[in-house]
C-alpha positions as a Markdown table, in Angstrom:
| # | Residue | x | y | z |
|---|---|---|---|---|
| 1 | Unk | 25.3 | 72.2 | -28.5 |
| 2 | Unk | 26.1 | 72.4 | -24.7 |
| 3 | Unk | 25.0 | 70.2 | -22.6 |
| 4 | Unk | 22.6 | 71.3 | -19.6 |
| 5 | Unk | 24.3 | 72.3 | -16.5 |
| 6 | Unk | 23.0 | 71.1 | -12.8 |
| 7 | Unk | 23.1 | 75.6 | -12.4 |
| 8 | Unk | 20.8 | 75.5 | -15.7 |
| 9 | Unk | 18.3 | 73.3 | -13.3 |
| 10 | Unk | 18.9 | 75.4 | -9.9 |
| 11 | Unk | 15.9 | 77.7 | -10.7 |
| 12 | Unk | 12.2 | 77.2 | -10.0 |
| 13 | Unk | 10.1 | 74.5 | -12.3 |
| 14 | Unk | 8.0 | 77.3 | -13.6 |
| 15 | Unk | 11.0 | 78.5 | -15.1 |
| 16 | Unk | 12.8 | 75.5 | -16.2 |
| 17 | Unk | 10.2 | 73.7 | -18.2 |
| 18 | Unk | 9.8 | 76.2 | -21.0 |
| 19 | Unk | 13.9 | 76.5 | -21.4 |
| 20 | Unk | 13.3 | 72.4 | -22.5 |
| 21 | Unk | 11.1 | 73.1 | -25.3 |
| 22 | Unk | 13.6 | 72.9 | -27.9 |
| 23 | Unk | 15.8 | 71.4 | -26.3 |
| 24 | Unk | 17.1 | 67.8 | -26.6 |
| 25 | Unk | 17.2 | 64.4 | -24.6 |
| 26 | Unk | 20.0 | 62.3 | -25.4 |
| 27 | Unk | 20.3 | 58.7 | -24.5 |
| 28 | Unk | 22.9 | 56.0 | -25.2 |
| 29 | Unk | 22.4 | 52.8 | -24.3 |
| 30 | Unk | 24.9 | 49.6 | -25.8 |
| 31 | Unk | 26.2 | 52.1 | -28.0 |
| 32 | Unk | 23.2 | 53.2 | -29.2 |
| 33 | Unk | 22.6 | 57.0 | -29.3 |
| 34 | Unk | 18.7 | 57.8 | -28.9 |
| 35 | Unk | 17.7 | 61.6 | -29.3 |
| 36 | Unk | 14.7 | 63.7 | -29.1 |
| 37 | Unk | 13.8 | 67.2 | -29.6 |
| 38 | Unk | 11.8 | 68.3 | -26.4 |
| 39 | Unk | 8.3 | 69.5 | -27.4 |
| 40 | Unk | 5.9 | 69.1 | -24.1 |
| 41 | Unk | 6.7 | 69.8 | -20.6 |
| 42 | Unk | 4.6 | 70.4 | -17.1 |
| 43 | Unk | 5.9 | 71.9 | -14.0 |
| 44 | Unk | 5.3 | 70.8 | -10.6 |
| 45 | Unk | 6.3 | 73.4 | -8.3 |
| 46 | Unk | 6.0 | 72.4 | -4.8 |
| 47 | Unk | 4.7 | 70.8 | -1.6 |
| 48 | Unk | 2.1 | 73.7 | -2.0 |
| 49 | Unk | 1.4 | 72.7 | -5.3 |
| 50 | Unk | -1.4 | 69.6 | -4.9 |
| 51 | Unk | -0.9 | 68.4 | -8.5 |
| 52 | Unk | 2.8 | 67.6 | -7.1 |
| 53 | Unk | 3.4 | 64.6 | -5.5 |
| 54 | Unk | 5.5 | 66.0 | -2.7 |
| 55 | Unk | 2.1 | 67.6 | -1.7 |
| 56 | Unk | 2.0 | 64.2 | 0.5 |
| 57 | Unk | 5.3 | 65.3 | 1.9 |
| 58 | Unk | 8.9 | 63.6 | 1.8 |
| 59 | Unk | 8.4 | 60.2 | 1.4 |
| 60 | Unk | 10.5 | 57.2 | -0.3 |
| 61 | Unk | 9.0 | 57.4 | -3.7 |
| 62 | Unk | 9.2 | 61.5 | -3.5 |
| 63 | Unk | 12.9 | 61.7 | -1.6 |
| 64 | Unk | 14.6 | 62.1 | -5.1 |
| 65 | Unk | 12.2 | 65.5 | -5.8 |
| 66 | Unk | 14.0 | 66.7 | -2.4 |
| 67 | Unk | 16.8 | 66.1 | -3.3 |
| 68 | Unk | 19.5 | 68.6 | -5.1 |
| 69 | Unk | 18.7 | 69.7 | -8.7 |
| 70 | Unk | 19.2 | 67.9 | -12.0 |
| 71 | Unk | 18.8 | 64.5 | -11.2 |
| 72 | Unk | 15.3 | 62.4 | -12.7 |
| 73 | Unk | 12.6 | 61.4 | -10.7 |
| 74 | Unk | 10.9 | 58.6 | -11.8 |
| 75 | Unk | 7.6 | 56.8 | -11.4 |
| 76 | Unk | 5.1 | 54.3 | -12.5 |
| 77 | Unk | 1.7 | 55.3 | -12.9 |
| 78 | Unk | -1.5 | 52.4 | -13.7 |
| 79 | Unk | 0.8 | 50.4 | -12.5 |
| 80 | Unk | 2.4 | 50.9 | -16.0 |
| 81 | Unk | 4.0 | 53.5 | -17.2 |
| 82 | Unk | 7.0 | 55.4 | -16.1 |
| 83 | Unk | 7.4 | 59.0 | -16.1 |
| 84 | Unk | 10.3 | 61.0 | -16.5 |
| 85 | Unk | 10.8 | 64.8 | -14.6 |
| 86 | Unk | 13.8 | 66.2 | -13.8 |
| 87 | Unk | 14.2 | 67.5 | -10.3 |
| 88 | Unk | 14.9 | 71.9 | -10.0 |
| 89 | Unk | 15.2 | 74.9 | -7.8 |
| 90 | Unk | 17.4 | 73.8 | -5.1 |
| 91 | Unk | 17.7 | 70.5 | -2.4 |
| 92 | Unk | 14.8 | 70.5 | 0.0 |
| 93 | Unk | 12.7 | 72.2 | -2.3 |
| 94 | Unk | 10.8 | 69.6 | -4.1 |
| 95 | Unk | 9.7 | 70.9 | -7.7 |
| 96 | Unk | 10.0 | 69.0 | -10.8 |
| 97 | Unk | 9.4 | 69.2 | -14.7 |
| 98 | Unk | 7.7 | 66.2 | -16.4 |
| 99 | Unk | 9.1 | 65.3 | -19.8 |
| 100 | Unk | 5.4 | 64.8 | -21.6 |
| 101 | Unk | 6.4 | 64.8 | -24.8 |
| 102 | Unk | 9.3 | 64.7 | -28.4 |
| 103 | Unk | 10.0 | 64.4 | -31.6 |
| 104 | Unk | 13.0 | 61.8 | -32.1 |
| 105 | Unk | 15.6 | 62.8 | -34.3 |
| 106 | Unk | 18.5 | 61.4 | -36.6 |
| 107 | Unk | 15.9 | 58.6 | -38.5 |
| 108 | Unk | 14.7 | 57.3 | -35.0 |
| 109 | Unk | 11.4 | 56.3 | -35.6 |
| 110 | Unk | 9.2 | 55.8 | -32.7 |
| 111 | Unk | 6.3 | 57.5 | -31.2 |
| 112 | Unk | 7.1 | 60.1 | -28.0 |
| 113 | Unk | 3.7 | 61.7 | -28.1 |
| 114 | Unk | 3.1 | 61.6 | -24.6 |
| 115 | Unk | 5.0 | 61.2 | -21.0 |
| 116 | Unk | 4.5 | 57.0 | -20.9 |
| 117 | Unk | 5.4 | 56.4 | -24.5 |
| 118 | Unk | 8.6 | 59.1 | -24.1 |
| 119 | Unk | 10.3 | 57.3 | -20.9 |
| 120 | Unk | 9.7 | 53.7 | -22.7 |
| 121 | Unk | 11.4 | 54.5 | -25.9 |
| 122 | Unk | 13.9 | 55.9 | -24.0 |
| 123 | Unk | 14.4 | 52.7 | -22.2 |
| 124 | Unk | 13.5 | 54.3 | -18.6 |
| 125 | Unk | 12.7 | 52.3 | -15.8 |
| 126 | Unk | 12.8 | 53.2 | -11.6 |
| 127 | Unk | 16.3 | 51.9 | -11.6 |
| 128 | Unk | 16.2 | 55.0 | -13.3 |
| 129 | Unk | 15.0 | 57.4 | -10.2 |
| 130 | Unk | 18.1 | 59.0 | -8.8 |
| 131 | Unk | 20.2 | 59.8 | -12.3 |
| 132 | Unk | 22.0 | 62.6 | -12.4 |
| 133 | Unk | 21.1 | 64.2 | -16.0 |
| 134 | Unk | 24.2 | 66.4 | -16.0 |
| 135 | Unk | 26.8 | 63.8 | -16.0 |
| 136 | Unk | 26.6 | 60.3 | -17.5 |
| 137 | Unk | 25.1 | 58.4 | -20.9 |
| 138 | Unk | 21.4 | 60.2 | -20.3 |
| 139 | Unk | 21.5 | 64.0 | -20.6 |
| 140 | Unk | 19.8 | 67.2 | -22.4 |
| 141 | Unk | 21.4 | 69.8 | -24.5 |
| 142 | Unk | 20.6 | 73.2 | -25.2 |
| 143 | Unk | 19.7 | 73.7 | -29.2 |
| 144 | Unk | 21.3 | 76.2 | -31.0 |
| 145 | Unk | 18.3 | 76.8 | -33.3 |
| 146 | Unk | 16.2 | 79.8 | -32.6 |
| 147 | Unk | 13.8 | 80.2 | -29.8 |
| 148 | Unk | 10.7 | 78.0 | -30.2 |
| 149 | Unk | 7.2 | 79.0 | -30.0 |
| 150 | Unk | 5.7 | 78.1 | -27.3 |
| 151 | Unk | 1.9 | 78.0 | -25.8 |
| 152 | Unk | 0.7 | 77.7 | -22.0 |
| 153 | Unk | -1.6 | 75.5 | -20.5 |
| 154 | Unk | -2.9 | 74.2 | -17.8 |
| 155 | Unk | -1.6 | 70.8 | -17.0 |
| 156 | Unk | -4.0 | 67.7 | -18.7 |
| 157 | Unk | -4.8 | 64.3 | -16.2 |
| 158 | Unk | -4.9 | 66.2 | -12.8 |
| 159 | Unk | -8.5 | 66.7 | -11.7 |
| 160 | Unk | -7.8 | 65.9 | -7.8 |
| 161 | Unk | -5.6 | 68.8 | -7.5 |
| 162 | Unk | -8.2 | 71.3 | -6.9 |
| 163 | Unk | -7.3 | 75.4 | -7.8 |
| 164 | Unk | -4.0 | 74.0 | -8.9 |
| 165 | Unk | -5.5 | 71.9 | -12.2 |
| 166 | Unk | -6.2 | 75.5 | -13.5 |
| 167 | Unk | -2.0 | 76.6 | -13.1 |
| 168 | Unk | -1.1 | 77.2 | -16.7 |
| 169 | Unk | 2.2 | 74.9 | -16.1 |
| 170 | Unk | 2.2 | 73.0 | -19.0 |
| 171 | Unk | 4.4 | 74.1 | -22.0 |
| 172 | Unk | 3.8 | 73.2 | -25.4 |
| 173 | Unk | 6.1 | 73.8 | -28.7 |
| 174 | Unk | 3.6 | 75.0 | -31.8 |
| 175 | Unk | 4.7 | 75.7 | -35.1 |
């Protein structure tokens, strides 16, 4: 398995975030390898797009989503959870795909069945924002297996966002 390249991340979100499903998110941390198979994605593409938070324009929270390709972007929502999205298309244009949900592999047992619980598990935190996922101890890699199925939504938890809550954005793996 090959591990994702910032070039594999240099194309629009719409485009990115059904490539994940299937793939996997690798994390080690004090030696400790942590892996998931990607199941759930969204993607947030664009200051055009008001689901997106660069929608408010370039602030400090959304200066990592300008930013070149490849690298997470992290938040807290409810003051609570973090969420993890990785940051595509190219630097200064601010789209992003949210890691919603996994399965964990090699006997990790823990519960990734939505954005929150996948980003605590996987020990993410705003120290986090900024983290190039091409290089470095937290990464994804492309699955060899054969191409998942995969169904398209529109995203879930977004009612402010007018027209776009309808986008069919969000990618799920079925069996």
């Amino acid at each position: 398995m090959a591990r994702l390249r910032r070039s594999f991340f240099s194309r629009g979100a719409q485009l990115v975030a059904p490539e994940l499903i299937g793939c996997t998110l690798v994390r080690t941390i004090n030696s400790v390898r942590q892996a998931a198979r990607i199941i759930e994605t969204e993607a947030y593409v664009g200051p055009h797009d008001l689901a997106s938070h660069a929608s408010k324009g370039r602030t400090k929270r959304t200066e990592t989503m300008f930013g070149p390709p490849g690298y997470a972007y992290v938040y807290l929502i409810y003051g609570m959870y973090h969420m993890l999205n990785i940051v595509t298309s190219v630097e200064g244009d601010p789209q992003a795909v949210l890691l919603r949900a996994a399965l964990p592999l090699d006997n990790w047992s823990v519960d990734l069945s939505g954005p929150g619980k996948l980003a605590r598990a996987f020990g993410v935190t705003l120290d986090d924002r900024g983290l190039d996922m091409t290089a470095g101890d937290f990464y994804v890699i492309k699955s060899l297996r054969d191409k998942p199925n995969i169904v398209i939504t529109p995203r879930i938890g977004i009612d402010y966002a007018g027209e776009w809550k309808h986008a069919p954005l969000r990618f799920l793996e079925t069996p």
